[in-house]
N, C-alpha and C positions, 0 to 999 in steps of 0.2 A: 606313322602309327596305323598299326590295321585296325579295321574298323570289323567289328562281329553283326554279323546279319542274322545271326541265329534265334530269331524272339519261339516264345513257348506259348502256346495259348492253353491254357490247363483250366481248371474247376471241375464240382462234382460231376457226379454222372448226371445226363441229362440237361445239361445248359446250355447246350446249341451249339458247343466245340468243333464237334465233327461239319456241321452245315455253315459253318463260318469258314473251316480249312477249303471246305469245296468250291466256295464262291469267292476265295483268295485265291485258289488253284485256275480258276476258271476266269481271274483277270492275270492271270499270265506270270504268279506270283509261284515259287516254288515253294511245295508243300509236303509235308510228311506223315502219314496215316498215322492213327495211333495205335500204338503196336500192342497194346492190352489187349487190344479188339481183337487183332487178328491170333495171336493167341491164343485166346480165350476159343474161337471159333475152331482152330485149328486140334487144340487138347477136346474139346466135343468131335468133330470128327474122328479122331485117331479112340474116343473114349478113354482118355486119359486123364491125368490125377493133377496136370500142374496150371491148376486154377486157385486164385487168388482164394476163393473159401473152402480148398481143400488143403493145399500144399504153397503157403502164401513164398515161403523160402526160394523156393524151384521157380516158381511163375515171376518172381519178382528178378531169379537171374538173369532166367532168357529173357527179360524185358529188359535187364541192364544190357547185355550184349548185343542186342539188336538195336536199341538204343543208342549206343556205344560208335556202332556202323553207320545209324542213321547221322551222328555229328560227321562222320567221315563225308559221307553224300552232300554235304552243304559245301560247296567250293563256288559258292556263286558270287557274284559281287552285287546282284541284286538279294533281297531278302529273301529268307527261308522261312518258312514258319511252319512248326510241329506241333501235332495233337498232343501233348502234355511231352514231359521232360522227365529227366533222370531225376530231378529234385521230386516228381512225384512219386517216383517210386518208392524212394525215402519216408514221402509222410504215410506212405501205403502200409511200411512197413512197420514204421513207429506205431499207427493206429492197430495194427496187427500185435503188438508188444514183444517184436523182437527184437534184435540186436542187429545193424545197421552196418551192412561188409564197409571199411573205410574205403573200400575204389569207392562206389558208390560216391561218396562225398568227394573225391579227388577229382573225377571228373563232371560234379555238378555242375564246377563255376568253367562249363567251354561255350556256354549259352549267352546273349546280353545279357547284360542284368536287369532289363525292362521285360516284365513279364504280365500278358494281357489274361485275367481272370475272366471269367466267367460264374455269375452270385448263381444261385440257385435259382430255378423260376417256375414255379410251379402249373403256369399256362402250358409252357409246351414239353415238362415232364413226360417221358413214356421210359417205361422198362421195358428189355427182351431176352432171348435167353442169353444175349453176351453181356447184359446190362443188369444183372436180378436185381441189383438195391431199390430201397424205398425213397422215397422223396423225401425223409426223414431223413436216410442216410446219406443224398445227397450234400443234405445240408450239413453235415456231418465233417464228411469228407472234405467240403468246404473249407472249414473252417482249418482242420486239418494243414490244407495245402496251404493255404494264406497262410498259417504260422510257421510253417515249415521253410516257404521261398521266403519270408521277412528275416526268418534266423539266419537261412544261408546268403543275408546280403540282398538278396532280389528285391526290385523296386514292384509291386502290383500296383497290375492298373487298372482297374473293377471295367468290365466293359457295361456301356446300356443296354437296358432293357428293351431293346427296338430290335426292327427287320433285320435280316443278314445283312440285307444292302446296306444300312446304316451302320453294321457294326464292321461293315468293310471300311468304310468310310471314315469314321471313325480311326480306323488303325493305319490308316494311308494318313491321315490328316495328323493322327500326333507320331506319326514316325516322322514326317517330313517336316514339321514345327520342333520335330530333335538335331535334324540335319543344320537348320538354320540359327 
């Protein structure tokens, strides 16, 4: 049986996602940016329109197809871990109130189905300009994704409220009490 190394580390904006992939990357763990970020950066530079609160349709493709590449990159047999998943894009779009392409859901389930959240947390909250939501909306979004990975199957698994170091820890320590 093959075993999938692919876990998601997703929640709203602002919950330490990104400083948690960095300090998983930087023990040696392979890691995959979150690609709304670059994105979103990328349509500001070029002054372009395919941004999630202009053109949620467009911004959510190129994040499915890039996406889509980044499952391809994961050929490791140690673990992979990405800054959110195809299933986010899903509840991005649902809270947007659109209609939902069915690839999208076809290839949601290439992921484990253990999936590490991150709650809202209002201490180390900051906005920029790739991040505009409010800390309200966070929590929002939140909730959003936890119902979205529970409908498509996904196990969450709420990370704590402590240091990176700890939430590294944490996700070494119950990936490897899955192993066993």
């Amino acid at each position: 049986m093959e075993v999938n190394n692919r876990y998601i580390i997703t929640g709203g904006p602002g919950s330490g996602k990104s400083s948690l992939l960095n300090a998983l990357i930087d023990k040696d763990h392979k890691g995959f940016e979150e690609i709304s970020r670059i994105v979103i950066r990328e349509q500001h530079e070029l002054n372009g329109d395919k941004l999630p609160w202009k053109n949620l349709a467009a911004f959510a493709e190129i994040c499915f197809e890039r996406m889509s590449k980044q499952l391809k990159d994961c050929n490791s047999t140690n673990y992979c871990f990405y800054d959110r998943g195809i299933p986010d894009i899903i509840a991005y779009v649902r809270r947007g109130g659109l209609k939902v392409p069915e690839k999208y859901y076809e290839k949601s389930n290439q992921y484990n189905p253990i999936v590490f959240i991150a709650p809202p947390w209002q201490e180390i909250f900051i906005n920029d300009a790739e991040r505009p939501e409010s800390f309200d909306d966070s929590m929002e979004i939140y909730q959003f994704l936890k119902e979205t990975y529970n409908e498509l199957g996904f196990q969450t698994i709420e990370l704590p409220k402590v240091s990176i170091k700890e939430r590294v820890q944490f996700i070494e320590d119950y990936l490897s009490a899955c192993k066993d």
